[in-house]
C-alpha positions as CSV (number, residue, x, y, z in Angstrom):
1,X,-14.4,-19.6,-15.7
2,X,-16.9,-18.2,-18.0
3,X,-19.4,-20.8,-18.9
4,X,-22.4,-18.4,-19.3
5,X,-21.6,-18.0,-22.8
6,X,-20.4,-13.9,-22.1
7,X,-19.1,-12.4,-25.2
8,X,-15.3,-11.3,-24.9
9,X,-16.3,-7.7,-24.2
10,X,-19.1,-8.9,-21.8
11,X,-16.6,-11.0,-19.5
12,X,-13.9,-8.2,-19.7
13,X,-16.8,-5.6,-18.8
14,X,-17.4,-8.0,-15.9
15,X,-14.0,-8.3,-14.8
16,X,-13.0,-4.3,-14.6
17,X,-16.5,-3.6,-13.3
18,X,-15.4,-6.4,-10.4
19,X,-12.3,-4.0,-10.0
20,X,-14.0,-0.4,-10.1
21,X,-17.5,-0.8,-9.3
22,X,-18.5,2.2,-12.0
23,X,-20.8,0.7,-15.0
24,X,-19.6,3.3,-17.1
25,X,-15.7,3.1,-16.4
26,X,-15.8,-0.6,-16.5
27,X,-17.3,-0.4,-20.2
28,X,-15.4,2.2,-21.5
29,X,-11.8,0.1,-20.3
30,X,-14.2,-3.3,-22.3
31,X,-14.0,-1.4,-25.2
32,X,-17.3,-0.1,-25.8
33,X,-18.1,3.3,-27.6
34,X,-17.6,6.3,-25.3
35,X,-20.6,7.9,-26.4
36,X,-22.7,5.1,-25.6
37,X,-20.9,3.4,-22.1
38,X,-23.3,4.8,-20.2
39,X,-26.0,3.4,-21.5
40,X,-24.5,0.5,-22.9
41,X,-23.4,-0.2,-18.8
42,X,-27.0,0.2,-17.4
43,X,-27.9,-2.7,-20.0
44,X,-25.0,-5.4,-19.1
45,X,-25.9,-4.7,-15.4
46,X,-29.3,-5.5,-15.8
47,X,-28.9,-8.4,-17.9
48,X,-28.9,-11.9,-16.0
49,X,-25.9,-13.8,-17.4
50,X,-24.3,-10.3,-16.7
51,X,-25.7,-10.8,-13.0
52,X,-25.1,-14.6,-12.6
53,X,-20.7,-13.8,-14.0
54,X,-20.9,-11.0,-11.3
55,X,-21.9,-12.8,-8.4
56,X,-19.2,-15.9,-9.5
57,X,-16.7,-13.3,-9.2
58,X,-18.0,-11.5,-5.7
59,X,-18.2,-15.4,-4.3
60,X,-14.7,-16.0,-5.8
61,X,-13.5,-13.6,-3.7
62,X,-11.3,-10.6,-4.0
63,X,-9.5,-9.4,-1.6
64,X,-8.8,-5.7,-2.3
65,X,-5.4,-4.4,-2.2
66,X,-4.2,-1.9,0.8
67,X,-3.1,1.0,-2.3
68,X,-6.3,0.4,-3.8
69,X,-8.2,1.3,-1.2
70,X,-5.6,3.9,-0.7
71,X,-6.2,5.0,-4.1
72,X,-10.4,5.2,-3.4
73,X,-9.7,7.0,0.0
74,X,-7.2,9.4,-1.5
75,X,-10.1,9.9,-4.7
76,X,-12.7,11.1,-2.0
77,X,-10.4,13.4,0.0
78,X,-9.0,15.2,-2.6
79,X,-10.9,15.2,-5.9
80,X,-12.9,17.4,-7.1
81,X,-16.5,18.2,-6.0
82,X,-16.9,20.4,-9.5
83,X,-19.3,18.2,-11.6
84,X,-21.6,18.1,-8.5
85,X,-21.6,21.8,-8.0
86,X,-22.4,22.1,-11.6
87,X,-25.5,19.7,-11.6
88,X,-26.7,21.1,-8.4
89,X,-26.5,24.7,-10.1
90,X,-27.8,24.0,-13.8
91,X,-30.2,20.6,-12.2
92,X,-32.0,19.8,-15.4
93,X,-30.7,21.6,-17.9
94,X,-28.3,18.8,-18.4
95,X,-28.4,17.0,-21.0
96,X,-28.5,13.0,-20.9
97,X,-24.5,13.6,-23.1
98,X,-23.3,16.1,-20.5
99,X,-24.6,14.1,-17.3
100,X,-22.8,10.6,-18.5
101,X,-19.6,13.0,-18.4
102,X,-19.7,14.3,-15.1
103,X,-17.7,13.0,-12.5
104,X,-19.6,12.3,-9.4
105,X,-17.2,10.0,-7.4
106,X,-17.4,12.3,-4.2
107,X,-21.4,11.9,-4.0
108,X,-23.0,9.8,-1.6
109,X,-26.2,9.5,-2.1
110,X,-28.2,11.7,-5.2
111,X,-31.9,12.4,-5.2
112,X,-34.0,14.5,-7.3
113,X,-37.1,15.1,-6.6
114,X,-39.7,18.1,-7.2
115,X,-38.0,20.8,-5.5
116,X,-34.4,20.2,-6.8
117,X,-31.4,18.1,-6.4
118,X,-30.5,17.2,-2.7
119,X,-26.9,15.6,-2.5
120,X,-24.7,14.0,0.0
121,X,-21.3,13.7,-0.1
122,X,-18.7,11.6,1.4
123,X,-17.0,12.5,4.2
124,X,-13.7,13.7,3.6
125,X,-12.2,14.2,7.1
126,X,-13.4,10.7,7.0
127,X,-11.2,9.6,4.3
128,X,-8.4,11.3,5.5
129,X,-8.5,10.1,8.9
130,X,-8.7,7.0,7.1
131,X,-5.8,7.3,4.9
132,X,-3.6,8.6,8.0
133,X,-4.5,5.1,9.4
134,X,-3.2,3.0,6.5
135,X,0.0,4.8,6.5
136,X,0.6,4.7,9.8
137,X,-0.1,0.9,9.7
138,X,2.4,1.3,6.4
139,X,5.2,3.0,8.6
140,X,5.0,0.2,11.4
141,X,5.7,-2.4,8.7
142,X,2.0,-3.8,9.7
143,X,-1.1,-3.9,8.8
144,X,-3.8,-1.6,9.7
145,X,-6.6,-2.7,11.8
146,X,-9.0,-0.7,9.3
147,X,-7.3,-3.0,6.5
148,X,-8.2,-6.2,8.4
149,X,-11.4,-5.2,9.3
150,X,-12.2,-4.7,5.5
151,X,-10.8,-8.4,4.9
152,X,-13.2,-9.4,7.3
153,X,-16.0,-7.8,6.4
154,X,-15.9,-8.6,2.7
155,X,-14.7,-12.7,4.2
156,X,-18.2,-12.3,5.8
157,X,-20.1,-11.1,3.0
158,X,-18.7,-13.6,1.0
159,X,-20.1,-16.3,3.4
160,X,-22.8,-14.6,3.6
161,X,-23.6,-14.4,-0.3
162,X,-22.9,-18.2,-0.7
163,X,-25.7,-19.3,1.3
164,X,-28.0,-17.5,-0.7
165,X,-27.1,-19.2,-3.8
């Protein structure tokens, strides 16, 4: 139900950016130029109808798929910590074109401040842990309690958000 008057490639930016939570992804799969998604992302996010369209689909619910979160789990586990070895080496020499391109899925938390770069990354034993629990839950034929406690905790926030407006 889009009745905040969202272009076409605003309400489909919406909808993918719902389903991958990456600005730039979600506008490059809307449709907008590759050159510019990055930027073109940071825009939609901070404009309101964008903002208002985005919180109707959070309270709408979603209730994320077990290989989904599979997919996520198995993304930080395995992928490749590459791009964040190369900005923590070359820092600032980076240009704006070159940063947009770097894929920085494994990173935590990113701060640069006047003595460098200081990452954090996710933890991988973590994910895998993680991922040995959803197929283990996948080999009983149930579901795992990790699963459920994700249901719950996005059924909370949810409740949560729709008090607040």
């Amino acid at each position: 139900m889009n009745q905040l008057k969202l272009e076409e490639r605003e309400e489909q930016f919406c909808l993918f950016y719902r389903e991958t939570g990456n600005g730039k992804e979600a506008a490059l799969a809307a449709g907008y130029p590759a050159r510019t998604a990055g930027k073109e992302a940071l825009a939609l996010l901070a404009d309101k109808r964008i903002q208002r369209r985005l919180g109707q689909l959070r309270r709408a619910g979603k209730s994320y798929r077990e290989d989904e979160i599979a997919a996520g789990l198995r993304r930080l586990a395995f992928g490749p910590v590459n791009d964040a070895v190369r900005l923590a080496v070359l820092g600032r020499e980076i240009s704006p074109a070159e940063l947009e391109r770097l894929d920085l899925y494994c990173l935590s938390e990113l701060k640069v401040g006047e003595k460098g770069i200081e990452m954090k990354f996710f933890d991988r034993q973590k994910a895998f842990a993680l991922l040995r629990e959803l197929d283990a839950g996948k080999a009983a034929g149930e579901r795992s309690s990790f699963y459920e406690a994700l249901e719950q905790g996005a059924a909370a926030f949810r409740a949560e958000d729709g008090k607040d407006g």
